[in-house]
ChimeraX commands (.cxc) that place a marker at each C-alpha (Angstrom):
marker #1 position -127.80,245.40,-122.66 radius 0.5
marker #1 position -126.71,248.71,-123.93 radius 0.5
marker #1 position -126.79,251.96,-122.55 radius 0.5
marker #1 position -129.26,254.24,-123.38 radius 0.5
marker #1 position -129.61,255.91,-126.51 radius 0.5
marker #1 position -130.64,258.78,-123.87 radius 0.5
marker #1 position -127.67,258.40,-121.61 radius 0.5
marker #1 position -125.18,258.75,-124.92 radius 0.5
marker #1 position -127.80,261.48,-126.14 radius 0.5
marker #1 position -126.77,263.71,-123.22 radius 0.5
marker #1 position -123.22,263.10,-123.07 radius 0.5
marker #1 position -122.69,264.32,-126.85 radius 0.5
marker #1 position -125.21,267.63,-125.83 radius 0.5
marker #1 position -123.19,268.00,-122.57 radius 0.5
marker #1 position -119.77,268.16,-124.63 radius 0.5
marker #1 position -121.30,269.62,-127.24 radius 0.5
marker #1 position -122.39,272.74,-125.37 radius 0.5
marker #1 position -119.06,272.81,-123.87 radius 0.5
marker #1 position -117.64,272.84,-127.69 radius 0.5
marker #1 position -119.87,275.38,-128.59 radius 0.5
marker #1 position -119.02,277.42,-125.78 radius 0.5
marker #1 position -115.53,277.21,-126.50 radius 0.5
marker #1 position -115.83,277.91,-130.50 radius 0.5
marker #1 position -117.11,281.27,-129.94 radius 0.5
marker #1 position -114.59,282.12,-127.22 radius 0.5
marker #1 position -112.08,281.31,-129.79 radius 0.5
marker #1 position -113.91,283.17,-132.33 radius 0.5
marker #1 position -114.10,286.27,-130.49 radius 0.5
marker #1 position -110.33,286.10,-129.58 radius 0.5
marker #1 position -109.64,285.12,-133.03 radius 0.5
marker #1 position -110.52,288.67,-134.31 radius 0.5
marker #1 position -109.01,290.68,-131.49 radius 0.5
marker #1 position -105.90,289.17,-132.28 radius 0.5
marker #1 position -105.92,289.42,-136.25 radius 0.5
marker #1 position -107.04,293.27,-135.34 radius 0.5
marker #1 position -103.30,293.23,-133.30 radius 0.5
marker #1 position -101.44,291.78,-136.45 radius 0.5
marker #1 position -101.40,288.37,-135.45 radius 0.5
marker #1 position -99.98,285.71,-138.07 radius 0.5
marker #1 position -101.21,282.08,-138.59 radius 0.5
marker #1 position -98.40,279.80,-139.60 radius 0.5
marker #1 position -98.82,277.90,-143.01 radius 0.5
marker #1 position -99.38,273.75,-142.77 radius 0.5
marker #1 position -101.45,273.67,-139.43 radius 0.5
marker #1 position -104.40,270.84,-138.95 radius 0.5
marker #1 position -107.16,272.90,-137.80 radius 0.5
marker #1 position -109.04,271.70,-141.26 radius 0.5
marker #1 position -108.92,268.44,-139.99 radius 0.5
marker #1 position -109.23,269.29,-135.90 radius 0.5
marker #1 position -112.21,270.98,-136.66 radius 0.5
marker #1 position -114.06,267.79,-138.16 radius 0.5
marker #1 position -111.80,264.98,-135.86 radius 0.5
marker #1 position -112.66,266.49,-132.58 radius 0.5
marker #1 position -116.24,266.57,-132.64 radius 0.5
marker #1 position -116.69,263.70,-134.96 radius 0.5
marker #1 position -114.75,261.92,-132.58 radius 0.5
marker #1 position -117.39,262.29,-129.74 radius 0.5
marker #1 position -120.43,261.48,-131.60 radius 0.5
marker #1 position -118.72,258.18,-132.82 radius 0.5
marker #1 position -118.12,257.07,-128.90 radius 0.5
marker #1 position -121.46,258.00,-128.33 radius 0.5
marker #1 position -122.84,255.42,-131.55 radius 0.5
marker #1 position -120.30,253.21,-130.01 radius 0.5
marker #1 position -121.23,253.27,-126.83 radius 0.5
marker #1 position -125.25,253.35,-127.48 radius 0.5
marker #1 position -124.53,250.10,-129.58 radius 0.5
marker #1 position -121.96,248.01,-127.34 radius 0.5
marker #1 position -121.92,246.39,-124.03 radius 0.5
marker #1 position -122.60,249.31,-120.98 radius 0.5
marker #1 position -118.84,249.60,-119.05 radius 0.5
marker #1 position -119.00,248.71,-115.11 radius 0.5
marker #1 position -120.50,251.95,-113.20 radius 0.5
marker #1 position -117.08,252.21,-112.08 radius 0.5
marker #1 position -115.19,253.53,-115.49 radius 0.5
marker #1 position -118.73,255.35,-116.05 radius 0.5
marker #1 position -118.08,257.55,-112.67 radius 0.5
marker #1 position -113.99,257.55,-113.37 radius 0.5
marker #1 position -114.97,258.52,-116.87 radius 0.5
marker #1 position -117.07,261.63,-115.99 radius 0.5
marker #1 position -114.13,262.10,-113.65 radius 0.5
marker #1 position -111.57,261.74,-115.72 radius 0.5
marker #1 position -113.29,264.35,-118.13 radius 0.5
marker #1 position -114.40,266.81,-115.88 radius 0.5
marker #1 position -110.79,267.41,-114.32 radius 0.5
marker #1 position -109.63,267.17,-118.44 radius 0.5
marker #1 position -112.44,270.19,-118.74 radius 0.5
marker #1 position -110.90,272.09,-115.66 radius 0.5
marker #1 position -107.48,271.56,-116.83 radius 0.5
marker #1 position -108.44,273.05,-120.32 radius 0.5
marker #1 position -110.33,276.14,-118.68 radius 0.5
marker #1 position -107.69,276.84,-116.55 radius 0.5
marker #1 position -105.30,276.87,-119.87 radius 0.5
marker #1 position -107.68,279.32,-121.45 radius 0.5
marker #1 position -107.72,281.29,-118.46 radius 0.5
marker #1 position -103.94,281.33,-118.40 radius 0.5
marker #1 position -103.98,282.56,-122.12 radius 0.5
marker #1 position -107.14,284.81,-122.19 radius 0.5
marker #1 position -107.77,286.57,-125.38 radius 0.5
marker #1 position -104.55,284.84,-126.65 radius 0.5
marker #1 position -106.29,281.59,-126.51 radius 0.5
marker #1 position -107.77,280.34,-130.22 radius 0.5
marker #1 position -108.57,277.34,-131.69 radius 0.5
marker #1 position -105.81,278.51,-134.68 radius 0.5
marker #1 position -102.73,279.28,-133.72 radius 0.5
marker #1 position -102.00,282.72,-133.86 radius 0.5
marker #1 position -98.92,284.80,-132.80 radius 0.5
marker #1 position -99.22,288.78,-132.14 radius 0.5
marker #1 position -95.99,290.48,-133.16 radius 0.5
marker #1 position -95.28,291.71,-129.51 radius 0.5
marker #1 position -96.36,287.75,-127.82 radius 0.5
marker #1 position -93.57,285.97,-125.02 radius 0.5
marker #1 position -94.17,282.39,-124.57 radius 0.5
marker #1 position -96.17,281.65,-121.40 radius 0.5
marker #1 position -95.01,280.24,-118.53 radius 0.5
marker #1 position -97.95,280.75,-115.56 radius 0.5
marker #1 position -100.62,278.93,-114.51 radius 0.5
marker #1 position -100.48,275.31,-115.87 radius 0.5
marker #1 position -97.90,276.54,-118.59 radius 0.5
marker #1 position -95.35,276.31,-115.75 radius 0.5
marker #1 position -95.51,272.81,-115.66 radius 0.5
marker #1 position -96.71,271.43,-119.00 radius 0.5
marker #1 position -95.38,272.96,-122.51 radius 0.5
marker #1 position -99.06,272.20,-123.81 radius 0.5
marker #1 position -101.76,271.80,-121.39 radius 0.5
marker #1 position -104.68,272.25,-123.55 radius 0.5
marker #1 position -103.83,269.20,-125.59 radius 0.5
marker #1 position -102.89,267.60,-122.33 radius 0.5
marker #1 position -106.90,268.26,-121.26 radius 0.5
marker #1 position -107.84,267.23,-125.01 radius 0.5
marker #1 position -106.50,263.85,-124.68 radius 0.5
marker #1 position -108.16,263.61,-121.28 radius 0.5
marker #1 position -111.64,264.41,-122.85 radius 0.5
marker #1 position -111.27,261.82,-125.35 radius 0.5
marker #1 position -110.29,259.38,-122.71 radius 0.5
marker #1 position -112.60,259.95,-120.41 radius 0.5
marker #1 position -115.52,260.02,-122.49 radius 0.5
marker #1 position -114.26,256.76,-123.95 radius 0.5
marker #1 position -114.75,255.55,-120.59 radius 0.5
marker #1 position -118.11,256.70,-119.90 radius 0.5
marker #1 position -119.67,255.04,-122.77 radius 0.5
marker #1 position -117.93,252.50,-123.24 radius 0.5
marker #1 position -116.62,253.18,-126.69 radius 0.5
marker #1 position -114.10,250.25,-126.70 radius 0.5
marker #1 position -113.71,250.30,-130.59 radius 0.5
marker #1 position -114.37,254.00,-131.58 radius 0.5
marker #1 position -112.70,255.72,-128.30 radius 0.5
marker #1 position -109.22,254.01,-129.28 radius 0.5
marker #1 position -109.49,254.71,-132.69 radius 0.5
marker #1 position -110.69,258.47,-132.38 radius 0.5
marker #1 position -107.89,258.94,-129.59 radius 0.5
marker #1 position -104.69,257.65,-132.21 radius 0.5
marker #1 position -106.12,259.91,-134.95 radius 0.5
marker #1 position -106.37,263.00,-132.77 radius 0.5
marker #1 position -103.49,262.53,-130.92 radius 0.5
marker #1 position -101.93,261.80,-134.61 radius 0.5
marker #1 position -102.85,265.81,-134.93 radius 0.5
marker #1 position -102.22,266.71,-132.10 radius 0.5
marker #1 position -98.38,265.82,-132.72 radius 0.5
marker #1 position -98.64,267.72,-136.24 radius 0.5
marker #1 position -100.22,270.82,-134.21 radius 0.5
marker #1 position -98.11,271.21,-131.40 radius 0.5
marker #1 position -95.33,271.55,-134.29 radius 0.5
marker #1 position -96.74,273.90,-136.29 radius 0.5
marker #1 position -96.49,275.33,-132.87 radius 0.5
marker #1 position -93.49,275.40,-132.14 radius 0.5
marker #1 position -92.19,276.43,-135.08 radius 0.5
marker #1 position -94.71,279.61,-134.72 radius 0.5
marker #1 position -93.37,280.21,-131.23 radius 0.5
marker #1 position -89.93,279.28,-131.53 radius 0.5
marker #1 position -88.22,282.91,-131.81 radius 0.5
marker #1 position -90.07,283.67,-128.80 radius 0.5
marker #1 position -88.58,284.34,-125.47 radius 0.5
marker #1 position -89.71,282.80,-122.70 radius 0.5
marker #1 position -91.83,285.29,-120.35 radius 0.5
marker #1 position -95.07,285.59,-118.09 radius 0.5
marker #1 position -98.52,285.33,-119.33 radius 0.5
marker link #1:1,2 radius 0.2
marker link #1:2,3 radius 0.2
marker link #1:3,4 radius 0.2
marker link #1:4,5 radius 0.2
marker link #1:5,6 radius 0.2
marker link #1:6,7 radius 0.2
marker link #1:7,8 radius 0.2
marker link #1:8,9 radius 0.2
marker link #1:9,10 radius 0.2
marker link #1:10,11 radius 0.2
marker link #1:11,12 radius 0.2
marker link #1:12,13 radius 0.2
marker link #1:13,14 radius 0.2
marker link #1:14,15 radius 0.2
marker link #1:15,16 radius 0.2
marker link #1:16,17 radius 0.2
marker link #1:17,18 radius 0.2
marker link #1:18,19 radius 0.2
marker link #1:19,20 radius 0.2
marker link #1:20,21 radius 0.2
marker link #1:21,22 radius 0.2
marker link #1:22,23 radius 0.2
marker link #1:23,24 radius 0.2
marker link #1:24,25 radius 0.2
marker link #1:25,26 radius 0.2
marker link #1:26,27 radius 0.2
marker link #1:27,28 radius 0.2
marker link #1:28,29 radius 0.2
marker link #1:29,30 radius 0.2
marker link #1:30,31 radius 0.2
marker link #1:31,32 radius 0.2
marker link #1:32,33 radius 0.2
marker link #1:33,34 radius 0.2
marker link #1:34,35 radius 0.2
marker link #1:35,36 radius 0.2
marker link #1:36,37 radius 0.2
marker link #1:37,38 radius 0.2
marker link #1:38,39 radius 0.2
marker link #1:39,40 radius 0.2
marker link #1:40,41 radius 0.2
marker link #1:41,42 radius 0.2
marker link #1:42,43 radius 0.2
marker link #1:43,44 radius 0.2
marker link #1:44,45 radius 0.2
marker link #1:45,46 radius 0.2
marker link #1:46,47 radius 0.2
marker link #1:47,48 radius 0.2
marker link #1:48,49 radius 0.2
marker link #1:49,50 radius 0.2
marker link #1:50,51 radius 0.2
marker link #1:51,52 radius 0.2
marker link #1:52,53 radius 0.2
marker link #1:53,54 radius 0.2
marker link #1:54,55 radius 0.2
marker link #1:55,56 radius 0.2
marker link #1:56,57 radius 0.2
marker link #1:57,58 radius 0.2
marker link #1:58,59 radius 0.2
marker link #1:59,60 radius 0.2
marker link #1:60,61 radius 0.2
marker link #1:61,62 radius 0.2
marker link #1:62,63 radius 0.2
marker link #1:63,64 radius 0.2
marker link #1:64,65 radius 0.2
marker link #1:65,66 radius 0.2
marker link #1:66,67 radius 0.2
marker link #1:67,68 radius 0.2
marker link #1:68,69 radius 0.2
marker link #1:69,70 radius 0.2
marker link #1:70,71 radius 0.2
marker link #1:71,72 radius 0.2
marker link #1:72,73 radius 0.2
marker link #1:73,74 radius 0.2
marker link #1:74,75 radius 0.2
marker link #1:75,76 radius 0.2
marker link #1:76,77 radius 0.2
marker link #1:77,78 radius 0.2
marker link #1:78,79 radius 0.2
marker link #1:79,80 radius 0.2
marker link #1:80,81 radius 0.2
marker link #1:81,82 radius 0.2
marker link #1:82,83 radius 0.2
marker link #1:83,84 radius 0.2
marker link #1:84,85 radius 0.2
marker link #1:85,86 radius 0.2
marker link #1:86,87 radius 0.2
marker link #1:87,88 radius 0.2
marker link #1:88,89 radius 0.2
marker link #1:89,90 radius 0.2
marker link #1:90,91 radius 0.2
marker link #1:91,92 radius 0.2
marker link #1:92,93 radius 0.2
marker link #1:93,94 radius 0.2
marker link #1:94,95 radius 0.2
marker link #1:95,96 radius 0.2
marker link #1:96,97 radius 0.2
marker link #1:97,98 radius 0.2
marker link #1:98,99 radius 0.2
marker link #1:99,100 radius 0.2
marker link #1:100,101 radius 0.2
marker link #1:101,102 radius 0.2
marker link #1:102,103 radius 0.2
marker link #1:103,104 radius 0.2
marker link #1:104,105 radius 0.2
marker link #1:105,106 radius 0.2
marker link #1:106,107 radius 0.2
marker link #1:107,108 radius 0.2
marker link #1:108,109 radius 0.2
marker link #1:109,110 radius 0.2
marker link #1:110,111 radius 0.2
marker link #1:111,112 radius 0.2
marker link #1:112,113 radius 0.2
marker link #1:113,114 radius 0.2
marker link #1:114,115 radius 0.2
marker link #1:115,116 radius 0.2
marker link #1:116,117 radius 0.2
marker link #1:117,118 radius 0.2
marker link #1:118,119 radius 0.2
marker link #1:119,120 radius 0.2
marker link #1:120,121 radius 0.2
marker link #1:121,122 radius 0.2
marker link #1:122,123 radius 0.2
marker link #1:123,124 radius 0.2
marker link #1:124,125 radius 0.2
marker link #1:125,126 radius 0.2
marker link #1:126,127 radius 0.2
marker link #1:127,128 radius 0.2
marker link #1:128,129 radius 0.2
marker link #1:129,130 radius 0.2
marker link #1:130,131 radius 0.2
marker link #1:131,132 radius 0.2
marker link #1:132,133 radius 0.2
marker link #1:133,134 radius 0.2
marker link #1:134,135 radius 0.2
marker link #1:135,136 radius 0.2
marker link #1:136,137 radius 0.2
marker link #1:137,138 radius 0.2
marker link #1:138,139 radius 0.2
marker link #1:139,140 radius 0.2
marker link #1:140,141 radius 0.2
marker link #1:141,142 radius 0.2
marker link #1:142,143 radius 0.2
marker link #1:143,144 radius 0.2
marker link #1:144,145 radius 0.2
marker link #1:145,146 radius 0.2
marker link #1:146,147 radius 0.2
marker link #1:147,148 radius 0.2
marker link #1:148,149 radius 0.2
marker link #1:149,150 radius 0.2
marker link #1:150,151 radius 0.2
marker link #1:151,152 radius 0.2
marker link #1:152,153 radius 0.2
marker link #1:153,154 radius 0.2
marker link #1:154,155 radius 0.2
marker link #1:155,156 radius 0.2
marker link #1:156,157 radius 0.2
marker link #1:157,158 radius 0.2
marker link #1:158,159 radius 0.2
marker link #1:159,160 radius 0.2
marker link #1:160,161 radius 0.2
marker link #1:161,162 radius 0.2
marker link #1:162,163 radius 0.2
marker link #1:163,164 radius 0.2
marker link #1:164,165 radius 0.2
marker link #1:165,166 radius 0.2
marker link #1:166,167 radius 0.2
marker link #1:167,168 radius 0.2
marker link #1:168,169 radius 0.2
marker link #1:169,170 radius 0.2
marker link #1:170,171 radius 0.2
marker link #1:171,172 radius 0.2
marker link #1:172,173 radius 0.2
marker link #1:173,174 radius 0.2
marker link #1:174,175 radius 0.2
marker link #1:175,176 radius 0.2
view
C-alpha cells in the first residue's frame, strides 16, 4: 500500500505555498537592495537552486506516492522535523529582513550578522534547508528520491555558502 496520491498532493501544495511565499519576499527585497547598490558575486548556483530545490520536493512526493507508506511515526517526526526546519528559516529571514534574498547580494554599507540564530550558526537558512529536505523525506517516505535530492542540494549548498563567503569576507563582523 502506498500513500495517497492526495496525501503527497498536499504536501507538495503545502511547501509549495510556503516557496511561493518566500520567492516574492525575496523578490521584493531583491530590488530594494539593487536600488541601495548591492552587488551579486560572479559563479553563484542560484541557476541551479532555483530548479534543485523545488524539483527536489515534487520528486519525494512521486517517490513517496509510488513506494511503501513510512510508519506514522517518521510521518509525525517528519512534519516535525520540517515545521521546526520552517521556523528556523523564518526566524533567519526575520533576523535579515530586507537583506534576506534568494541571491546573494551585498549593499556597500552591509556588517556581517551576528543576532538572532546568526549568533550561533554561520548559515542558518541552509541549516533549515537541509531540515526541509529531511523532513519531508520522512513524511513520504521518499527512501530513493529524498537521499538523492538531499546530496545534490547539499552539493550546492557547499558551492553557495562559498560564493558566500567570499562575498562577505571583507566584512566586519557587527549586529543585524
Amino acid at each position: 500500500m502506498t500513500i495517497s496520491l492526495t496525501f503527497a498532493g498536499a504536501c507538495v501544495a503545502i511547501a509549495g505555498a510556503a516557496m511561493l511565499g518566500e520567492t516574492l519576499l525575496s523578490a521584493r527585497n531583491e530590488r530594494r537592495l539593487r536600488a541601495r547598490g548591492a552587488v551579486e558575486p560572479a559563479a553563484d548556483v542560484i541557476g541551479a537552486m532555483q530548479w534543485a530545490y523545488p524539483g527536489a520536493f515534487v520528486a519525494m512526493a512521486i517517490d513517496g506516492a509510488i513506494t511503501d507508506p513510512p510508519p506514522l511515526a517518521f510521518v509525525v517526526a517528519g512534519g516535525a522535523v520540517f515545521l521546526l526546519a520552517k521556523g528556523l528559516k523564518y526566524w533567519a529571514i526575520a533576523t535579515l529582513g530586507e537583506r534576506w534574498t534568494f541571491r546573494v547580494l551585498v549593499p556597500p554599507d552591509s556588517v556581517r550578522v551576528r543576532s538572532g540564530p546568526y549568533a550561533r550558526l554561520s548559515h542558518p537558512n541552509y541549516v533549515a534547508v537541509v531540515g526541509e529536505l529531511i523532513g519531508f523525506q520522512m513524511l513520504l517516505g521518499a527512501l530513493l528520491a529524498g537521499p538523492i535530492a538531499l546530496l545534490g542540494f547539499v552539493w550546492l549548498l557547499r558551492r553557495r555558502i562559498e560564493v558566500e563567503e567570499r562575498a562577505l569576507g571583507g566584512r566586519p563582523p557587527g549586529g543585524g
